[in-house]
N, C-alpha and C positions, 0 to 999 in steps of 0.2 A: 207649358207652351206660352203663359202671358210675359212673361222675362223674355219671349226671342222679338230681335229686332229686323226683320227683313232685311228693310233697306239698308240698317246697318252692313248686315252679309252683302246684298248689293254690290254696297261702295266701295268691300273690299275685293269681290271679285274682280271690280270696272279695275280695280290699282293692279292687282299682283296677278290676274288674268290676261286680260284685255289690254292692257298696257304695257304687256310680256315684248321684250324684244324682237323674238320672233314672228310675233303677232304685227308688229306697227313697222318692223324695219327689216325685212327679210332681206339681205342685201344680197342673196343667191338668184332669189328668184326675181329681185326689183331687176337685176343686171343680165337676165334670162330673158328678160320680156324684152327690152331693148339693145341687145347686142350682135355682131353680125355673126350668127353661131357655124361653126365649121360643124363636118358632119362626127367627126371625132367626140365635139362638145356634144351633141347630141344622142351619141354613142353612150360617152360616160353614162348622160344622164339617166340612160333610158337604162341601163344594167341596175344600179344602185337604183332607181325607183322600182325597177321591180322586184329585186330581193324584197324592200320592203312592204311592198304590196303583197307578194306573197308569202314574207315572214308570217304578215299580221292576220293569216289563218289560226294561226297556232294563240295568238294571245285573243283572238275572237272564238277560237274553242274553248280555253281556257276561261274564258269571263262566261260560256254556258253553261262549264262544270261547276265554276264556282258560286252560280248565281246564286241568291238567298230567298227568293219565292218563285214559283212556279210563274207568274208573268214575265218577272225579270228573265227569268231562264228562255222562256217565248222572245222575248224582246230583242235578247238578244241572237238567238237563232234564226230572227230574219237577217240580220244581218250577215251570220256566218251562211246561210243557203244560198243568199240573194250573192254572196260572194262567190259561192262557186258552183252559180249556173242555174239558180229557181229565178225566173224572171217574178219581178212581181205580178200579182194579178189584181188589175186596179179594179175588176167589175164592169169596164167600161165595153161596149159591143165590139164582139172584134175585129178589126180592119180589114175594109173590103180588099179584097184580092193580098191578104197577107200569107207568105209562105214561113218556110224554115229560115231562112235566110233573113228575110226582114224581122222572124220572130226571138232574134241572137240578135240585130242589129244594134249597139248602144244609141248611135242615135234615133233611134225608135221606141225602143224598150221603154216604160213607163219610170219614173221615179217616184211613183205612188201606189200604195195597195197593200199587199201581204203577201207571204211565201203560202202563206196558206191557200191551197188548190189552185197555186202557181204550176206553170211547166217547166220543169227541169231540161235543158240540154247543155251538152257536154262543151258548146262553141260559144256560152253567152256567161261561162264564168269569167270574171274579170281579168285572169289571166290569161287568158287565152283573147281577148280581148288587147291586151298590151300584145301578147305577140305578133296578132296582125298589125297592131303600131309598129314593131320593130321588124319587121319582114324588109320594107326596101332600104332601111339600113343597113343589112346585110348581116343582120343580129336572126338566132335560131332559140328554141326551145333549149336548148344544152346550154347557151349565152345566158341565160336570163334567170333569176328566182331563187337560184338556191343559196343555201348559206356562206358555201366557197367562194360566190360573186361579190361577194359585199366585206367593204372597208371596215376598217376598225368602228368608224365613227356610222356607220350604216347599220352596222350588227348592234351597236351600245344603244341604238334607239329601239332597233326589233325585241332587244332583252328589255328593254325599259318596258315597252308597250303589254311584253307578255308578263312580266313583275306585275306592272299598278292598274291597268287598262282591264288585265286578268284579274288581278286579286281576289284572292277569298275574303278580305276585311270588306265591308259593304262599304265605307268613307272612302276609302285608298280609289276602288272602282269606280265609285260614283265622280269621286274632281279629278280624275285621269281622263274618264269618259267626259265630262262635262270640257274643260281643257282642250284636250282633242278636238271634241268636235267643234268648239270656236276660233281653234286655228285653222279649220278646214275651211271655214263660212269666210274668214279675213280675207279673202282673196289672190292666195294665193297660187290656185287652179286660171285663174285668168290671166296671172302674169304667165304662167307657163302655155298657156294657150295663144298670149301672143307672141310669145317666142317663138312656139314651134308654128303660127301662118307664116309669121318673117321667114323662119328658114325654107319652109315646103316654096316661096313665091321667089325665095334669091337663088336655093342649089336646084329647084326642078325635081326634086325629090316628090313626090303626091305621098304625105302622111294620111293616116284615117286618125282624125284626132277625137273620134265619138267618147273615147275612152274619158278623155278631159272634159268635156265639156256636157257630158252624163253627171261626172261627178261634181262640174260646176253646179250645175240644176238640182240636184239633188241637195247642197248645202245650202243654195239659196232657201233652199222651202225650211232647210232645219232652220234658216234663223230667226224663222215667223214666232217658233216655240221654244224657242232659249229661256227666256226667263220662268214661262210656266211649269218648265220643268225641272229649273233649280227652284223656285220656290214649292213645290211638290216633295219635293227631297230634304230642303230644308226642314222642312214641319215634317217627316218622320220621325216616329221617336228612336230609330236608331242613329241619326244626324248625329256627327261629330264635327265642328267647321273646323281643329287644326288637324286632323287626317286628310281630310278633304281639301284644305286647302296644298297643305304641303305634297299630297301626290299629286296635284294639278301643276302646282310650279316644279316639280321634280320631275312631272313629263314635257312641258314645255322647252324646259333645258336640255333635255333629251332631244327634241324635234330641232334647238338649235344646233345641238351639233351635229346633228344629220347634215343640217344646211350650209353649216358653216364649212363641214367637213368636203360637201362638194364644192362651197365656193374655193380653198384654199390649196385642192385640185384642179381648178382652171390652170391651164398651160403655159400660162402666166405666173403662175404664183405654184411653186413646186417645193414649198418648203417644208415641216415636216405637221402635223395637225396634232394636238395634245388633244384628247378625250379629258373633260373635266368632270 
């Protein structure tokens, strides 16, 4: 352990993390937030995000089969439950005059606690969650999630995520997952959020945008613990930093072609997208 250098590790995540293109220059979502979106663009967007949202059951099962100790396999099990439909239970008293309905609502549901002696219902998994987002779109359950919905460049991310995000290698998992979740906290949830108030306030459309702005709250809080929990990781003695780095940047690329791939399907730009 006295040869490791943190902050060394650090500086090279702030470079080849943090400084990931996707992360600093999302030119999908920067031109989302401010464009005058038709109900079409809003169409696309909402199909392709939900493939991927509900691909990444599959690579959030996968990382609790492959977990390497019994916490890790907890840990990540909140997240595959809280996915599909254990609210967390934060401990907190529960809400006077709360029903079923407010108890599925995103925006109400806590973004703190555990699955542990959470309530499970069938209306507060996240997908089910997007498809009241996409109901006055004129988008249905059969429209949305599955594999046959999604783009070349849509499916090359859900396969990525279930590869590194999953891995059985502890390094591969851990800078996929760490990665991820620092391009979730970059802000990207809130360009997409002002995209979709501009469209609901110019077509008259009323979206439920809880879905976005749950999972904005919920990154905000991951970014309190960023670093604690790469330096936690780091000083493992199973720590590898070139697996870890390199499935961090080998998912990040992956996320840009996701993005790139819906921006170079805007209606405008119909030419053909190369998967790299």
């Amino acid at each position: 352990m006295a040869d490791k250098n943190f902050d060394a590790f650090k500086e090279t995540i702030e470079r080849r993390f943090m400084q990931h293109a996707v992360v600093t220059n999302n030119e999908y979502t920067r031109w989302f937030a401010g464009a005058d979106l038709s109900v079409e663009d809003v169409r696309r967007f909402t199909v392709q995000f939900s493939v991927f949202s509900n691909q990444f059951l599959l690579a959030a099962l996968n990382r609790v089969i492959n977990a390497d100790t019994l916490d890790g396999s907890r840990e990540s099990k909140e997240i595959l439950m809280n996915e599909l439909g254990v609210v967390y239970n934060s401990g907190a008293p529960a809400r006077t005059g709360a029903t079923a309905e407010t108890d599925v609502d995103p925006a109400l549901v806590s973004t703190t606690g555990t699955v542990q002696g959470g309530r499970f219902r069938f209306e507060a998994a996240h997908f089910e969650w997007l498809l009241r987002f996409a109901k006055p779109l004129g988008l249905t359950f059969d429209d949305l999630g599955k594999r046959r919905h999604g783009n070349a460049t849509t499916l090359h991310f859900c396969d990525e995520l279930f590869r590194l995000y999953g891995s059985d290698d502890y390094n591969e998992a851990q800078g996929a997952a760490f990665a991820v979740e620092n391009w979730a906290a970059a802000g990207f949830w809130k360009e997409l959020i002002a995209g979709l108030q501009k469209f609901s306030s110019t077509s008259g459309i009323e979206l439920s945008l809880a879905f976005f702005t749950w999972h904005d709250k919920l990154e905000e809080q991951h970014k309190a613990h960023v670093w604690d929990e790469l330096k936690a990781c780091y000083f493992s003695p199973k720590f590898k930093e070139e697996p870890f780095i390199r499935a961090g940047v080998d998912i990040l690329d992956s996320v840009k072609v996701f993005w790139d791939g819906m921006r170079h399907r805007r209606p405008q730009q119909r030419h053909a997208v190369r998967v790299a």
